[in-house]
py3Dmol code that shows the C-alpha trace and the ligand (Angstrom):
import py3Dmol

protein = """\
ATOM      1  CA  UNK A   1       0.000   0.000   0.000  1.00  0.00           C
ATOM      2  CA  UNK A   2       2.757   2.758   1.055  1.00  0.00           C
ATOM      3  CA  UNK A   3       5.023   1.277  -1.830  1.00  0.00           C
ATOM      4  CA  UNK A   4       2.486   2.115  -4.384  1.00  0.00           C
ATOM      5  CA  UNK A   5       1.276   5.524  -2.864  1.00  0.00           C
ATOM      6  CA  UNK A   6       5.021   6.207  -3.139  1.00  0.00           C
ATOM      7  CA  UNK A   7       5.412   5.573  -6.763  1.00  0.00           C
ATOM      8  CA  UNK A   8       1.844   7.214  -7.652  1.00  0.00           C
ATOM      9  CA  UNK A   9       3.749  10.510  -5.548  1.00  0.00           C
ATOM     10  CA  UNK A  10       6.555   9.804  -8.145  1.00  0.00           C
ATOM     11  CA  UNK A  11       4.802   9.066 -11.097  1.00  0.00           C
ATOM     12  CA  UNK A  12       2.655  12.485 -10.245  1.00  0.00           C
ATOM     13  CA  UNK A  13       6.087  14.719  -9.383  1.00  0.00           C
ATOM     14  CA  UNK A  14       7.806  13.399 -12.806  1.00  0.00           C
ATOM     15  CA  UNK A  15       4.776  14.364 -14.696  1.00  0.00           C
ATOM     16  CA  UNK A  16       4.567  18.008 -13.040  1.00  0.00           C
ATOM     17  CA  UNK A  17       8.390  17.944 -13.691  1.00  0.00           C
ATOM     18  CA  UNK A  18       7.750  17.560 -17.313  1.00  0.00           C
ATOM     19  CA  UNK A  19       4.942  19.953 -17.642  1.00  0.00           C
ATOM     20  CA  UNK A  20       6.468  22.570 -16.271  1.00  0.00           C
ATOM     21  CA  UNK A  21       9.237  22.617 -18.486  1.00  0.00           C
ATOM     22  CA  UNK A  22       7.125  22.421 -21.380  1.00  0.00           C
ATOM     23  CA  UNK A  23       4.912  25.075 -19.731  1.00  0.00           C
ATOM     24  CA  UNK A  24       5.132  28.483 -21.455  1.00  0.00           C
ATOM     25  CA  UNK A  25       5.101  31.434 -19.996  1.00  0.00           C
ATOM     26  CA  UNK A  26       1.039  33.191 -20.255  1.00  0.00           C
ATOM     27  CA  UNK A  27       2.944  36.289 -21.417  1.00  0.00           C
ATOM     28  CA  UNK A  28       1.967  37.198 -25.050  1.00  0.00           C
ATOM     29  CA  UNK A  29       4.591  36.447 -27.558  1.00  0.00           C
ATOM     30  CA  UNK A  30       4.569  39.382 -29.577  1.00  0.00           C
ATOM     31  CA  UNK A  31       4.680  39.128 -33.280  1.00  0.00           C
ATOM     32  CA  UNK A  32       5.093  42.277 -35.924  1.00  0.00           C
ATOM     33  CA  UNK A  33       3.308  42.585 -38.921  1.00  0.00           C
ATOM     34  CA  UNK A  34       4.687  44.856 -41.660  1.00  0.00           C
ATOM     35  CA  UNK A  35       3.863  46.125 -45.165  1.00  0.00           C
ATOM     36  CA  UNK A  36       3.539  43.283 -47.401  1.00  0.00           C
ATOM     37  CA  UNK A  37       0.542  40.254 -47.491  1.00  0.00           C
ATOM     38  CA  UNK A  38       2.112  37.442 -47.278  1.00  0.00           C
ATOM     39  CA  UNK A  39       4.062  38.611 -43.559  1.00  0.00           C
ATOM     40  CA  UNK A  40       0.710  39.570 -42.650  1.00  0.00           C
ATOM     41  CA  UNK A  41      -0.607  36.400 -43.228  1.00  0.00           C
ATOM     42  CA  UNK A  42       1.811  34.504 -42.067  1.00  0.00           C
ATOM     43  CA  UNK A  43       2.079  36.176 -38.965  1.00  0.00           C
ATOM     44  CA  UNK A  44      -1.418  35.909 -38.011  1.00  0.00           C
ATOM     45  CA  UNK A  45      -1.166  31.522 -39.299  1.00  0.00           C
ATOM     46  CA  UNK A  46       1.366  30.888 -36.679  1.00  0.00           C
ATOM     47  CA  UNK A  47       0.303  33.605 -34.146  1.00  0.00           C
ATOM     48  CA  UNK A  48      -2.786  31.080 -34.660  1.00  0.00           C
ATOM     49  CA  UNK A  49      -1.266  27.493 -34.322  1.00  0.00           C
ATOM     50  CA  UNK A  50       1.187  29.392 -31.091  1.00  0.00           C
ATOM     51  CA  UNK A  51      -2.687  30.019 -29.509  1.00  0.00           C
ATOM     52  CA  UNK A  52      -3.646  26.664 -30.462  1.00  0.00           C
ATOM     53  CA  UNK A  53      -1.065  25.872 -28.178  1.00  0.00           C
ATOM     54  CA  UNK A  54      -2.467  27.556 -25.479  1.00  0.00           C
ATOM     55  CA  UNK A  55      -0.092  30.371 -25.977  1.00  0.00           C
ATOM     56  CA  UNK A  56      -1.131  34.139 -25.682  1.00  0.00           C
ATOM     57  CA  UNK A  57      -0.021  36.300 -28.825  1.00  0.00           C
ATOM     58  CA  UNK A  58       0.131  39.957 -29.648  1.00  0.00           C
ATOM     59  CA  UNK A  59       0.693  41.494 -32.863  1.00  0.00           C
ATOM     60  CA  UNK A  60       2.391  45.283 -33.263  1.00  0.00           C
ATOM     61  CA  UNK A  61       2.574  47.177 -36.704  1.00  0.00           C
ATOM     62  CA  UNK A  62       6.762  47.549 -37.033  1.00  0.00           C
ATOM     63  CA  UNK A  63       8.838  48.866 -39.103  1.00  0.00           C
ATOM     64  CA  UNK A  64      10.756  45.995 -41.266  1.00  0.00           C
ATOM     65  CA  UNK A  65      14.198  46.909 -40.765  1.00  0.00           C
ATOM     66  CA  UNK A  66      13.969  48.242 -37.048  1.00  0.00           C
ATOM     67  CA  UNK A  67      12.542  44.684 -35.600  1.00  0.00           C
ATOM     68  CA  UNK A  68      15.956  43.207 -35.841  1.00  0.00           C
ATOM     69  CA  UNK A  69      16.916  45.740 -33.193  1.00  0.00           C
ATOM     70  CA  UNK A  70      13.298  45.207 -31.252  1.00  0.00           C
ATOM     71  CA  UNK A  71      13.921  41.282 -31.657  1.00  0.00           C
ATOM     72  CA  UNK A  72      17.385  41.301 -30.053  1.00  0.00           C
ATOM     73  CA  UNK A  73      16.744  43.808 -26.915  1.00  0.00           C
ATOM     74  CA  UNK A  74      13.002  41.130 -26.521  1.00  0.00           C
ATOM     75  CA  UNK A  75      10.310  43.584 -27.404  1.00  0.00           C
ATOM     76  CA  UNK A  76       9.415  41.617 -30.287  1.00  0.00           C
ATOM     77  CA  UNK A  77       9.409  37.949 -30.294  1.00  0.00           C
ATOM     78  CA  UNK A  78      10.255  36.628 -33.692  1.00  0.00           C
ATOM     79  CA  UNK A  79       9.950  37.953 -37.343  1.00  0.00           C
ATOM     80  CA  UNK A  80       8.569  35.047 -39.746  1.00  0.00           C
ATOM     81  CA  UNK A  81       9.740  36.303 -42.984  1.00  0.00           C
ATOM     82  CA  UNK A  82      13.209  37.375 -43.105  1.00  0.00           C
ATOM     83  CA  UNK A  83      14.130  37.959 -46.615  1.00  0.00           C
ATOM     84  CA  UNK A  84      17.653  37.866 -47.518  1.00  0.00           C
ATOM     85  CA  UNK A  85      17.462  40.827 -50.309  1.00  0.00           C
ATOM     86  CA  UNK A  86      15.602  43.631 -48.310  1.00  0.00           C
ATOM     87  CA  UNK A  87      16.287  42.359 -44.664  1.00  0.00           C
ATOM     88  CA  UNK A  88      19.870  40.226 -44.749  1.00  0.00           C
ATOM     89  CA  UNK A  89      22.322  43.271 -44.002  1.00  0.00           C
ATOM     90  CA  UNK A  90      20.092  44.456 -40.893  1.00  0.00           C
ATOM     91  CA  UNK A  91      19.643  40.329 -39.692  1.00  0.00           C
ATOM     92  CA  UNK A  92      23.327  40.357 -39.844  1.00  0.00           C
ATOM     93  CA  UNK A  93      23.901  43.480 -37.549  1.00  0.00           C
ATOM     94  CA  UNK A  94      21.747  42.473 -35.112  1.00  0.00           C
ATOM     95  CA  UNK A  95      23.273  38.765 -35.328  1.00  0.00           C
ATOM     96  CA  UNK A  96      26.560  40.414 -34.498  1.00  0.00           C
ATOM     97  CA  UNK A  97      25.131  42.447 -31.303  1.00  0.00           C
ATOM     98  CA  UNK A  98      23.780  39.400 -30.049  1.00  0.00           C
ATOM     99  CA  UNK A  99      20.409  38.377 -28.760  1.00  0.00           C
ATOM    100  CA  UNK A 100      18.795  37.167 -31.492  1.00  0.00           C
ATOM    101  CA  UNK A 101      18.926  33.803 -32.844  1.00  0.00           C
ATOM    102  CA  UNK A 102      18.488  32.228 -36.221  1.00  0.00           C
ATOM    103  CA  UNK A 103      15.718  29.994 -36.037  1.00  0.00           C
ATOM    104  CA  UNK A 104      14.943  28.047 -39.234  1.00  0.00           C
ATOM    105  CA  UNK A 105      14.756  28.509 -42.910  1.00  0.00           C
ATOM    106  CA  UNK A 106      11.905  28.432 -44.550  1.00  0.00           C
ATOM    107  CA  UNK A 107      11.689  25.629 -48.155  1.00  0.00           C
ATOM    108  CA  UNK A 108      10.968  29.009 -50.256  1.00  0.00           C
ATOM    109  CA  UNK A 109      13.743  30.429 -51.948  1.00  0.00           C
ATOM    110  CA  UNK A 110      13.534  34.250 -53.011  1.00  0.00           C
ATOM    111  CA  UNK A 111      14.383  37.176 -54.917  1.00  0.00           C
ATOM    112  CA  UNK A 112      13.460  40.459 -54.935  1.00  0.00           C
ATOM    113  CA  UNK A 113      15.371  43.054 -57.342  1.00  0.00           C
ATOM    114  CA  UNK A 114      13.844  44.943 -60.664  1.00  0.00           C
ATOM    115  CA  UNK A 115      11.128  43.654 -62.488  1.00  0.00           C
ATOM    116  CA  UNK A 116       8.935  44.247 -65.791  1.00  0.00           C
ATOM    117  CA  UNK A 117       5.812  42.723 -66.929  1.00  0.00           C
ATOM    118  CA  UNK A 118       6.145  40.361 -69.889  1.00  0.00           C
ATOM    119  CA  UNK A 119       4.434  43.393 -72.604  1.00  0.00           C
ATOM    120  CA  UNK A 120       7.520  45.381 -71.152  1.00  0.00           C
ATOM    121  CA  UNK A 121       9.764  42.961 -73.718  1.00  0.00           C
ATOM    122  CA  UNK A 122       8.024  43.858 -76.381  1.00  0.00           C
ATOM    123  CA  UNK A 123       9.434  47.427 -76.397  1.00  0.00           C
ATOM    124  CA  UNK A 124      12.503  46.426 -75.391  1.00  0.00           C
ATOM    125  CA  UNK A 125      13.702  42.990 -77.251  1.00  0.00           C
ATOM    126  CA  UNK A 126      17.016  43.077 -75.119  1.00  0.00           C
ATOM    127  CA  UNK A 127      15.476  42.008 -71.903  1.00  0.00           C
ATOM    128  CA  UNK A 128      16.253  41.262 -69.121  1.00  0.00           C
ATOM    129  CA  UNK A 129      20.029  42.334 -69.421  1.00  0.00           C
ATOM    130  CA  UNK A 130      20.597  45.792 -67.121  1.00  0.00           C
ATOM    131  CA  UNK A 131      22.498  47.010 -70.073  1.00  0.00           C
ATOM    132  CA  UNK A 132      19.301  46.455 -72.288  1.00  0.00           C
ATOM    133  CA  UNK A 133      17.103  47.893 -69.652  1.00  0.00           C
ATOM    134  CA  UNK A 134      19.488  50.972 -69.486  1.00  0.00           C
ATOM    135  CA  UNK A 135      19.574  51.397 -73.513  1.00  0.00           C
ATOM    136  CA  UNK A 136      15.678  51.792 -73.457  1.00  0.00           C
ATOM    137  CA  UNK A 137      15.462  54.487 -70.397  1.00  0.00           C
ATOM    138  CA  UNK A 138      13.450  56.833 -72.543  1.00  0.00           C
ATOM    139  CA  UNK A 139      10.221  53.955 -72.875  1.00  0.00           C
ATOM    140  CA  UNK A 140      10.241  54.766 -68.920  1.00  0.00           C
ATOM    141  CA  UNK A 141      10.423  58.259 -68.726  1.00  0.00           C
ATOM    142  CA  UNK A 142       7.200  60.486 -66.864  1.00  0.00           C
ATOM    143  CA  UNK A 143       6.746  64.049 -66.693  1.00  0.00           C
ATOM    144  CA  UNK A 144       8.451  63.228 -63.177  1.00  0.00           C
ATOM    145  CA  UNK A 145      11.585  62.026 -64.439  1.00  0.00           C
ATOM    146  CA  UNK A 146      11.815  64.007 -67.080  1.00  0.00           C
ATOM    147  CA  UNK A 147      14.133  62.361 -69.532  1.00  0.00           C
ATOM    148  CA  UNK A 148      15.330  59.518 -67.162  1.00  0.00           C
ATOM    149  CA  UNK A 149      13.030  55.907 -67.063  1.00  0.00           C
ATOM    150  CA  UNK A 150      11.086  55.711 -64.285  1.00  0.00           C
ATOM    151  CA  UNK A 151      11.908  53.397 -61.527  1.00  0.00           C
ATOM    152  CA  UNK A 152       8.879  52.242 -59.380  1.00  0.00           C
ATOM    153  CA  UNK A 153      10.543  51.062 -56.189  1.00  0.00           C
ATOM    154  CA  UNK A 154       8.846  49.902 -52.805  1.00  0.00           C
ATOM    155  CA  UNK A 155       8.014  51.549 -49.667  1.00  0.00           C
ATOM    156  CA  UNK A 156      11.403  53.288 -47.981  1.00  0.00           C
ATOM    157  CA  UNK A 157      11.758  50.904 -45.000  1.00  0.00           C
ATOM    158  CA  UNK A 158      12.491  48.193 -47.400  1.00  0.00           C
ATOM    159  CA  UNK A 159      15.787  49.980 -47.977  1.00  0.00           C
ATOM    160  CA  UNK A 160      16.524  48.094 -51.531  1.00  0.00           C
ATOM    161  CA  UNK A 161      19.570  51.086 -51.967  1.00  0.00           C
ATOM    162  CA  UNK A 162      17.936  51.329 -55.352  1.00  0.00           C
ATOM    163  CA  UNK A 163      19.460  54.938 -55.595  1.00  0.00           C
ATOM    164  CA  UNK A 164      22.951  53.881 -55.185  1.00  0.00           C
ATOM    165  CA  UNK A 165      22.549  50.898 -57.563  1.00  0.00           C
ATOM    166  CA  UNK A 166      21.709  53.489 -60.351  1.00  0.00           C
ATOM    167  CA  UNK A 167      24.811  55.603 -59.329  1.00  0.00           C
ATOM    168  CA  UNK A 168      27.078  52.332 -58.548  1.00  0.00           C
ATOM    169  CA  UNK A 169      25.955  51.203 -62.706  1.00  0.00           C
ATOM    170  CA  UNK A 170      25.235  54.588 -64.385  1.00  0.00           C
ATOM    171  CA  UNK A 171      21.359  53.847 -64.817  1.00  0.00           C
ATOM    172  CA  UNK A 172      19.680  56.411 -66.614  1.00  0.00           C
ATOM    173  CA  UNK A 173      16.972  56.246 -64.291  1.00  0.00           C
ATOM    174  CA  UNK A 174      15.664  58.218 -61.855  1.00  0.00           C
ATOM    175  CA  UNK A 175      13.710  56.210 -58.532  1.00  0.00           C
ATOM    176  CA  UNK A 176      10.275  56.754 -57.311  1.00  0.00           C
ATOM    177  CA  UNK A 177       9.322  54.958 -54.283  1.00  0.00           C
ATOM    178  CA  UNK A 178       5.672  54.033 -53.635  1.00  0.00           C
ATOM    179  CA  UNK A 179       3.612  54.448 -50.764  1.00  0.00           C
ATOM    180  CA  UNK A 180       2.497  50.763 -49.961  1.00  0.00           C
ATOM    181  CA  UNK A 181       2.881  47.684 -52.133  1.00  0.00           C
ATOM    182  CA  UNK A 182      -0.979  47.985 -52.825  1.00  0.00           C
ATOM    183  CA  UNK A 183       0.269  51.376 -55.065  1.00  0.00           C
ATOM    184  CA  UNK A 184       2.897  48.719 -56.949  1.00  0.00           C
ATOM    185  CA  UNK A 185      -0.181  46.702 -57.931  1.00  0.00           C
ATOM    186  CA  UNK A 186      -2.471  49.629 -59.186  1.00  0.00           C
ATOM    187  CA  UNK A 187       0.208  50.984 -61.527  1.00  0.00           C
ATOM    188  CA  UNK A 188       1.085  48.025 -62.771  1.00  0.00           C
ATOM    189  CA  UNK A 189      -3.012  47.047 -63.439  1.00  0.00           C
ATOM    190  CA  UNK A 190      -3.159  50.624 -65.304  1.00  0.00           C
ATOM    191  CA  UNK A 191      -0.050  50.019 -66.934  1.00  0.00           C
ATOM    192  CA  UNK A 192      -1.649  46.666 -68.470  1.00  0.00           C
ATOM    193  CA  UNK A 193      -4.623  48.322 -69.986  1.00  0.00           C
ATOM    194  CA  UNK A 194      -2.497  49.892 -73.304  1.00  0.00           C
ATOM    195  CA  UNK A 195       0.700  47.888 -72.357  1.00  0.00           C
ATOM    196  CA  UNK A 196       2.495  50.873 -71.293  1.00  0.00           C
ATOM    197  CA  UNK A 197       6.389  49.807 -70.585  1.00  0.00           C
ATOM    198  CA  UNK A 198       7.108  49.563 -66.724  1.00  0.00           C
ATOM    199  CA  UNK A 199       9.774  48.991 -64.337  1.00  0.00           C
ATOM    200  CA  UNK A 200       9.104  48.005 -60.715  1.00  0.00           C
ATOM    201  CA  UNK A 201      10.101  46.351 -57.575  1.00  0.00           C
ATOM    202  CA  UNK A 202       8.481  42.959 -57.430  1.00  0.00           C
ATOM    203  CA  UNK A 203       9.610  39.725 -55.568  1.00  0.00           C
ATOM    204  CA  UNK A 204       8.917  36.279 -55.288  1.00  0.00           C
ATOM    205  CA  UNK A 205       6.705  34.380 -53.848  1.00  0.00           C
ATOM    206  CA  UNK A 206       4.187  36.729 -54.464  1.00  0.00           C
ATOM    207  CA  UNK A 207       0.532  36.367 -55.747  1.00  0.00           C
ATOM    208  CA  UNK A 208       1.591  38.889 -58.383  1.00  0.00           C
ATOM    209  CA  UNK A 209       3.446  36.522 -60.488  1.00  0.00           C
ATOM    210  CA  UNK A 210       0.114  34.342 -61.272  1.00  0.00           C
ATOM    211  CA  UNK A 211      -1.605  37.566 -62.637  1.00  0.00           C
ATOM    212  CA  UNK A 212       1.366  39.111 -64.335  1.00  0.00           C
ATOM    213  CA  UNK A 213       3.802  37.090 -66.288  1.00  0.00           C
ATOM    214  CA  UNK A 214       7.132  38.726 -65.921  1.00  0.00           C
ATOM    215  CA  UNK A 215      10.954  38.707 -65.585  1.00  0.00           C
ATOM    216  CA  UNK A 216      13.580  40.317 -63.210  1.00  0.00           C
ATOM    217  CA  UNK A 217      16.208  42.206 -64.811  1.00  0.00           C
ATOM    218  CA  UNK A 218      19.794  40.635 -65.011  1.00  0.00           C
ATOM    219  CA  UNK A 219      22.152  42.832 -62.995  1.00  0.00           C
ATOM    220  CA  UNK A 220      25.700  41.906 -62.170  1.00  0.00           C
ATOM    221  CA  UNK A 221      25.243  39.067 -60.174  1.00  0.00           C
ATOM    222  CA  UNK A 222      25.291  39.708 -56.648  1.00  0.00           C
ATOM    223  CA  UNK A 223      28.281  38.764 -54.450  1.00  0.00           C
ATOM    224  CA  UNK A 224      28.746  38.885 -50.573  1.00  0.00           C
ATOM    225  CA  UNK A 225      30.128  42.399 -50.022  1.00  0.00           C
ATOM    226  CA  UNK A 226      29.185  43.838 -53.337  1.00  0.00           C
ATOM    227  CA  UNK A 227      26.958  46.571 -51.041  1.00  0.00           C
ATOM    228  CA  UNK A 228      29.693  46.892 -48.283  1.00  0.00           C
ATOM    229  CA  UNK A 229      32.911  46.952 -50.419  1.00  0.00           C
ATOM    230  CA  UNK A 230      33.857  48.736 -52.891  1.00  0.00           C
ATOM    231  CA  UNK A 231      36.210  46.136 -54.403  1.00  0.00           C
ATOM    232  CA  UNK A 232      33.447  43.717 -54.959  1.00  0.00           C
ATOM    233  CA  UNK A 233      31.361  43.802 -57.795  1.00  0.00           C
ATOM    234  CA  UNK A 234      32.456  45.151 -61.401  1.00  0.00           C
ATOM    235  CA  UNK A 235      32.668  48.667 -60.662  1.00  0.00           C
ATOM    236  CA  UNK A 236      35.843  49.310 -58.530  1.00  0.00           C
ATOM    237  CA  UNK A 237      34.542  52.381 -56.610  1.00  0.00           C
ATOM    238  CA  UNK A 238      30.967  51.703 -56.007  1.00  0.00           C
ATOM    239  CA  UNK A 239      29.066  49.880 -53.911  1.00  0.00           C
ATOM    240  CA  UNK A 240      25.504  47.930 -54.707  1.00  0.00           C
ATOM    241  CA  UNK A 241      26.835  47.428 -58.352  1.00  0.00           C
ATOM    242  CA  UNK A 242      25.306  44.092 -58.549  1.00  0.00           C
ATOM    243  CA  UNK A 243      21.605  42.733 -58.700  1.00  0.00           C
ATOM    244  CA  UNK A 244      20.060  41.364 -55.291  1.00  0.00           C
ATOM    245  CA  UNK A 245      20.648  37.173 -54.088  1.00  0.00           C
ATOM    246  CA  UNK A 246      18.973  35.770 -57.199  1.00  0.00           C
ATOM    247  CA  UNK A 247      18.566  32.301 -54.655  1.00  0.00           C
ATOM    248  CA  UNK A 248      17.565  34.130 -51.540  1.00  0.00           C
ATOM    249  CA  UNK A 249      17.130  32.558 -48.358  1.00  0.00           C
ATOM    250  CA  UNK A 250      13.738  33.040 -46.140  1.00  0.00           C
ATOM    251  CA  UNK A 251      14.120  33.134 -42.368  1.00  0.00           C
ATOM    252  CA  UNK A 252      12.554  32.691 -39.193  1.00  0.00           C
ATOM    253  CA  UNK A 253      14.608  34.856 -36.329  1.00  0.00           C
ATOM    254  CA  UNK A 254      13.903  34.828 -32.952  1.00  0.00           C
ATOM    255  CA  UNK A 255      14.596  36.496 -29.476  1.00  0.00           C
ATOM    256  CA  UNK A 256      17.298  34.140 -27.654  1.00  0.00           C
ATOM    257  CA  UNK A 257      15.335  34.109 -24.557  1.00  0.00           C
ATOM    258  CA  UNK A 258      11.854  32.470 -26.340  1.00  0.00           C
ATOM    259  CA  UNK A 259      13.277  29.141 -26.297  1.00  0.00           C
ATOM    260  CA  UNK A 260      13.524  29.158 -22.353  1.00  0.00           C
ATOM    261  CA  UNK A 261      10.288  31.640 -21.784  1.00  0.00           C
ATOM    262  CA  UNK A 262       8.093  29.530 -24.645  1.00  0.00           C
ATOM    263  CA  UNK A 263       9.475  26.584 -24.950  1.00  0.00           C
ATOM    264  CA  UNK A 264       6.839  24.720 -26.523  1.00  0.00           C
ATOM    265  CA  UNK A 265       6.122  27.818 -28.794  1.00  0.00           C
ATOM    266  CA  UNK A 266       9.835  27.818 -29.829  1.00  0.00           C
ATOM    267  CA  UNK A 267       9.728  23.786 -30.614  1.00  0.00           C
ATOM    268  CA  UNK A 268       6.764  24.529 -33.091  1.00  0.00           C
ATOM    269  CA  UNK A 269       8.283  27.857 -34.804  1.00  0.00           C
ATOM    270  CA  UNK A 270      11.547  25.767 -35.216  1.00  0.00           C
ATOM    271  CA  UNK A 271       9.513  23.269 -37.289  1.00  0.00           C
ATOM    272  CA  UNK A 272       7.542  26.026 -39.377  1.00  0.00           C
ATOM    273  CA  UNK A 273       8.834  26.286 -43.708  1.00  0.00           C
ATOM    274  CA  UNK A 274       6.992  27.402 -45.944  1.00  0.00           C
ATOM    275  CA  UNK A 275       7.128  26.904 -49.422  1.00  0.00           C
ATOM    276  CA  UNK A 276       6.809  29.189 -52.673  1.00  0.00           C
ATOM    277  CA  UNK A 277       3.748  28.259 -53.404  1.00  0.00           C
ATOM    278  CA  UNK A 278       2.054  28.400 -49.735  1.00  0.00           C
ATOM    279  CA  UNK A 279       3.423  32.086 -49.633  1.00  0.00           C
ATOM    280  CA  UNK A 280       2.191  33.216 -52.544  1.00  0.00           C
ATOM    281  CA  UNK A 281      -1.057  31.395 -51.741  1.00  0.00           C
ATOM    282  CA  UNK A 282      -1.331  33.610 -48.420  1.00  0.00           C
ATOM    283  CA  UNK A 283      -0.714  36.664 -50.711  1.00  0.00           C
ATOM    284  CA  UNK A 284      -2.833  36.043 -53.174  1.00  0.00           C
ATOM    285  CA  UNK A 285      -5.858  35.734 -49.939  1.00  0.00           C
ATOM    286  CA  UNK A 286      -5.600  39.204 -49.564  1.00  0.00           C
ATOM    287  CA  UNK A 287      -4.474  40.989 -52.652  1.00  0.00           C
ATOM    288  CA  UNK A 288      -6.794  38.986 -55.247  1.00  0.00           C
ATOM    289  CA  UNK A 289      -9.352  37.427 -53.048  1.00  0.00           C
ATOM    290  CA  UNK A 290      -9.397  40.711 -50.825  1.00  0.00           C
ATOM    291  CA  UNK A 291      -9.683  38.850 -47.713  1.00  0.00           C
ATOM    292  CA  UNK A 292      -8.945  41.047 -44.161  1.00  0.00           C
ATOM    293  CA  UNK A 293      -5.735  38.839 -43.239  1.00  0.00           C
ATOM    294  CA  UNK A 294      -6.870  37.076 -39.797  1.00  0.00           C
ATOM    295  CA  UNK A 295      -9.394  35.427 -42.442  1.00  0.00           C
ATOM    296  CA  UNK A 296      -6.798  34.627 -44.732  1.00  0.00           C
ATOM    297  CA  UNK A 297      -5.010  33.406 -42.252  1.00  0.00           C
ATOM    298  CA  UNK A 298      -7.671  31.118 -40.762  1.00  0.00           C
ATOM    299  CA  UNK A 299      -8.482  30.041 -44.358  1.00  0.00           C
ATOM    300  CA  UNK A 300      -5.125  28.778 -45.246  1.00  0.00           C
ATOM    301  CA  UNK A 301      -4.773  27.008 -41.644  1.00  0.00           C
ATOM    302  CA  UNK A 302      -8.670  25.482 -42.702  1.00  0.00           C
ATOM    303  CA  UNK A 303      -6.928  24.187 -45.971  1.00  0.00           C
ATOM    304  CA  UNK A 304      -3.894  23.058 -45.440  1.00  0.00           C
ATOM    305  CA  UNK A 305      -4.403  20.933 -41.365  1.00  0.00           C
ATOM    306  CA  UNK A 306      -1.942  18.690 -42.697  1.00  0.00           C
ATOM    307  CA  UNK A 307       1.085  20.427 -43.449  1.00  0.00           C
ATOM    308  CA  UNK A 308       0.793  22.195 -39.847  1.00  0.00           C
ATOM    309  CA  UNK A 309      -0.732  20.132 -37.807  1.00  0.00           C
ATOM    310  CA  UNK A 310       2.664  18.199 -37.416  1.00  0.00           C
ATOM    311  CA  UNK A 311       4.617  21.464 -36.101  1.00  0.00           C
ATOM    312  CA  UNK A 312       2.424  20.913 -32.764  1.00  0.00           C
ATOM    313  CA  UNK A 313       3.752  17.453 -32.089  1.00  0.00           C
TER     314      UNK A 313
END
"""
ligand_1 = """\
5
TMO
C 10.364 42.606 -48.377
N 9.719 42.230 -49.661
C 9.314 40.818 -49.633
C 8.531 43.076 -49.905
O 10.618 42.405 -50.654
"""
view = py3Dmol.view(width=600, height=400)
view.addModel(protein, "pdb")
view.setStyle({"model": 0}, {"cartoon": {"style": "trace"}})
view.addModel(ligand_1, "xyz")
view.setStyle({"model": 1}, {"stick": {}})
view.zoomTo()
view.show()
């Protein structure tokens, strides 16, 4: 009788021994959400499967390129998309201050850089080579730009040093940066309608991609320390004369401290890639189907049980 109580007491302490390290703490785990549908998205999908978890979440609007810093001091808990083109240089400096960690990389492999729409190659047979691109400048130009093309760049936070990239390779282009990504999409939609030539800022995955056929431009391949060093790249005294990682990388990174503070949440986000085609499937939720994200979000996690459902195990 006392022999068995005794191992019951046991059998109870080791299990509240093992629950309590996989206990997380009820603080929320605060996740950002930036300027671009697919983050969104994704945010709000594993913000969802963390709750399913029992875990609290909170989402803040940051900046894309100051959460590194908010990441590694713990005001932010993890950023889901970490693209290697807009976002690698600031990862790297925060990487070096320590406190954040990289977590996992996603299947998806990326690029982001200058793009055209497929009518765009009509005007301009020598597509996609820069040197092509740079030949044609006048197709582009605007009242605007006077007689330099017009490049349509994104939003200023995601810091794509377009500016230097004409000075570093003697574009004859002058760069406009939009307001939102949503103002990429309308130009390019008016730009369709009498197949007016047009250079943007476009990435991949995307949902874009599925309603636009289109190429990147070829730029001098990018090289690590082509935008630090002046030496690398084609031009000697420039920096950023190359394109952007043609074969990005996608990241998770996290606070160091989740992994003791969340541990169960970290053991799922450590498990969490996505591919291409899942990202530009959470894109194209909001930006054709018009869905408000947290819908997107819970239709995607509706669709697809199977391909999360193991990151809870
Ligand atoms: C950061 N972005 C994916 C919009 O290039």
């Amino acid at each position: 009788m006392k022999a068995i109580k005794l191992v019951s007491i046991a059998a109870l302490f080791a299990a509240s021994v093992s629950s309590a390290q996989a206990q997380d703490s009820s603080d929320p785990i605060i996740i950002p959400i930036h300027n671009w549908s697919s983050q969104i998205v994704m945010s709000h999908v594993i913000g969802d499967i963390l709750q399913s978890l029992g875990d609290h979440v909170e989402y803040v609007t940051t900046d894309s390129q100051a959460v590194y810093e908010s990441i590694r001091l713990g005001d932010v808990t993890f950023e889901p998309e970490v693209w290697e083109g807009a976002f690698g240089a600031s990862f790297r400096a925060a990487m070096e201050k320590g406190g954040i960690e990289d977590v996992a990389t996603h299947a998806a492999i990326t690029r982001e850089d200058w793009w055209y729409p497929m009518w765009t190659k009509d005007a301009c047979p020598g597509l996609p080579d820069w040197k092509a691109l740079n030949d044609c400048a006048a197709l582009f130009a605007t009242p605007e730009t006077g007689t330099k093309g017009r490049f349509l760049g994104g939003p200023v936070d995601w810091l794509k040093h377009d500016a230097e990239k004409v000075d570093a390779l003697g574009l004859n282009f002058q760069v406009v940066n939009a307001g939102s990504a949503a103002a990429i999409w309308a130009e390019l939609a008016a730009a369709e309608k009498d197949k007016k030539p047009i250079v943007v800022f476009n990435w991949t995955p995307n949902f874009a991609e599925a309603v636009w056929p289109g190429e990147f431009v070829n730029f001098p391949e990018w090289v690590d320390g082509c935008d630090t060093d002046p030496a690398v790249g084609p031009v000697p005294d420039k920096t950023y004369d190359c394109g952007n990682p043609a074969n990005g990388y996608l990241k998770i990174a996290a606070w160091d401290g989740m992994k003791d503070k969340w541990p169960a949440a970290y053991a799922t986000l450590k498990k969490v890639s996505f591919t291409n085609h899942q990202i530009a499937e959470m894109a194209k939720l909001v930006d054709i189907d018009e869905m408000e994200p947290e819908d997107a979000a819970q239709a995607w996690l509706d669709a697809n049980e199977s391909v999360w459902q193991p990151w809870t195990k």
